[in-house]
N, C-alpha and C positions, 0 to 999 in steps of 0.2 A: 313216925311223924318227922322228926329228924330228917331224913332222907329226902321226902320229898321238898324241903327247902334246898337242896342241891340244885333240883329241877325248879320249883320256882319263885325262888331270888335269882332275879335277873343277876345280881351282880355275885353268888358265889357261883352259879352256871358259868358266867362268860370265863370267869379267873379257872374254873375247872377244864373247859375248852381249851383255854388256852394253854394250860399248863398239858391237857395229855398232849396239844399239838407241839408245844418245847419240845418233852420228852421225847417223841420221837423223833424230832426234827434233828435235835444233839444226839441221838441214838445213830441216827443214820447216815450225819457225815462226821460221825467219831468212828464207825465200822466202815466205810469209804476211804476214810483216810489211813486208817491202818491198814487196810488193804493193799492200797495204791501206791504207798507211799514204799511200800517194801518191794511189791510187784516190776515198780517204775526203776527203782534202785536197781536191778537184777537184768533189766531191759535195755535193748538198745534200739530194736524197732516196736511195731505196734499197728493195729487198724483202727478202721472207724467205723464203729459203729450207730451209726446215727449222728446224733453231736457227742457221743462220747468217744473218744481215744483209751482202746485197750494196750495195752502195753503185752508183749510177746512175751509168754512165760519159758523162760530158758533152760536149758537141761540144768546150769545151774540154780536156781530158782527154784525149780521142783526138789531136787536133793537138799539143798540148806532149809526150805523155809515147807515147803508145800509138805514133803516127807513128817513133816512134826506131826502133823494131825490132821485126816482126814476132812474139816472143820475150815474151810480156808482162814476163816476171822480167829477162830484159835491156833492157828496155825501160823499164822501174823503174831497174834499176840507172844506165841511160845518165841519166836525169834526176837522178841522186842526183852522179853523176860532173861533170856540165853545172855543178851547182854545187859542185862541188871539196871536196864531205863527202867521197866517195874518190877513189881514183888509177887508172889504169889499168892498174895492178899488180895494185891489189883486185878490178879487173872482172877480170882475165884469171885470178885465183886462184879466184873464183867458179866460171870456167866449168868449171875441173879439181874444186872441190869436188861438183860438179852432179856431174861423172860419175862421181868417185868413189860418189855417195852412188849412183846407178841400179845401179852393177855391184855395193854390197852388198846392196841392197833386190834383186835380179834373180838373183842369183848365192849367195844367203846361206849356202847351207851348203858350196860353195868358200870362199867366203871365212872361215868359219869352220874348216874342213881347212887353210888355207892359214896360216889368222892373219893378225893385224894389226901393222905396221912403225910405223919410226920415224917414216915419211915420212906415215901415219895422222895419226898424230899431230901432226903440225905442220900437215898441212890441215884438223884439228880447233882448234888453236889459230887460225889463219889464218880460219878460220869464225868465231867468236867478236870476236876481232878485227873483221872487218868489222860485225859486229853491234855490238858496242860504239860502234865509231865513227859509226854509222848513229843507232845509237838517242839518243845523247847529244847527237848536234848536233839533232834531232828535237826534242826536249823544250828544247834551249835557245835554239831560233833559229826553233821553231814556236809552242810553249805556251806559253812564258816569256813570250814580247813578247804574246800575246794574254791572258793574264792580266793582265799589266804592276803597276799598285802593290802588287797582293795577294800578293808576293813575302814570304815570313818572311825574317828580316834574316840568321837563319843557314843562308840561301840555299847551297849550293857546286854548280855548273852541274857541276865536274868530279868530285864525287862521285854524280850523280842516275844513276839509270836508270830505267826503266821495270819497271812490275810486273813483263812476261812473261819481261823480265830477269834482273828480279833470281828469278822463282820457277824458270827454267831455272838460271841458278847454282848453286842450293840442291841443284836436280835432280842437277846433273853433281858435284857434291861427294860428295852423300850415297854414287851409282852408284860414281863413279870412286874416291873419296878415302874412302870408309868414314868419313865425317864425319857420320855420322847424329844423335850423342850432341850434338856440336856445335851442329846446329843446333835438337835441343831446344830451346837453352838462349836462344837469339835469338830463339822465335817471336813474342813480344811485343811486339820492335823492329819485324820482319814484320811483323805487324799494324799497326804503327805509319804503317810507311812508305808501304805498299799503301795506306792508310787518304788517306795527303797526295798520292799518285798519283793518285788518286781525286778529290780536293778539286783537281787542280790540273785533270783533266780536265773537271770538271761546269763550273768557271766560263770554261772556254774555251767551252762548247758554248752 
């Protein structure tokens, strides 16, 4: 009986929607961005594919990073690991967030009769987490030194993130935390920051 109040309470339904649609949403440009973000590094041209811009996988590329593991997304992660941005805690939490994320994408309306746990939830934190830590050592130990003096003085490496960051934060707030009004009220800072993400990208490239 339990269960079918999943499906009909309007309002644990939509909170369950929404949260499998988070989940993959943070699943899929936290696996994008560890992708690209090492692939891009490695590259110096690239195609197009439709609207997206592949970056040209180079003989170097393949030997350092692709060589790890047949796996491309573990095979990112292993180079991300080789230099101690995460632990083998983070790779092994990935591989359970992966499958998590396949049996909601595969399975969506069990898992929606079923609902979403505790333990969701903390492999949703767990997600994020790896993304933070990925993204912040990225911009401070990639961008940073290749920008070098054009640093503004009220620099803080431990507060930066990256747009797609900070515009998924926004996302899972407004979704999860009915903070919509809230962040009305920031979009000008938004703009702000996006705007020096921007200015920190253009002078690395």
């Amino acid at each position: 009986m339990d269960k079918w109040k999943n499906i009909l309470d309007e309002n644990i339904l939509k909170y369950n929607v929404s949260f499998a649609a988070i989940f993959v949403l943070n699943y899929e440009c936290l696996k994008d961005y560890i992708i690209n973000q090492v692939r891009d590094f490695y590259s110096d041209n690239g195609k197009w594919d439709g609207d997206n811009y592949i970056s040209e996988e180079t003989a170097k590329y393949k030997k350092e990073v692709r060589a790890l593991d047949k796996n491309i997304e573990n095979a990112s992660l292993k180079w991300f690991l080789q230099l101690d941005v995460i632990t083998v805690d983070d790779f092994e939490k990935y591989q359970v967030i992966r499958k998590r994320r396949n049996d909601i994408t595969h399975k969506l309306l069990k898992n929606l009769n079923d609902g979403f746990t505790e333990n969701d939830t903390k492999l949703f934190g767990d997600m994020l987490e790896i993304y933070n830590k990925i993204d912040k050592w990225w911009i401070n130990e990639i961008e940073i030194p290749i920008i070098g003096n054009d640093i503004p003085e009220d620099y803080n490496g431990n507060e930066m993130c990256g747009a797609q960051a900070m515009i998924l934060s926004i996302i899972n707030s407004i979704v999860l935390g009915n903070k919509g009004a809230e962040y009305k009220e920031i979009l000008d800072k938004l703009n702000e920051t996006l705007s020096f993400q921007w200015n920190l990208r253009s002078r690395s490239t």
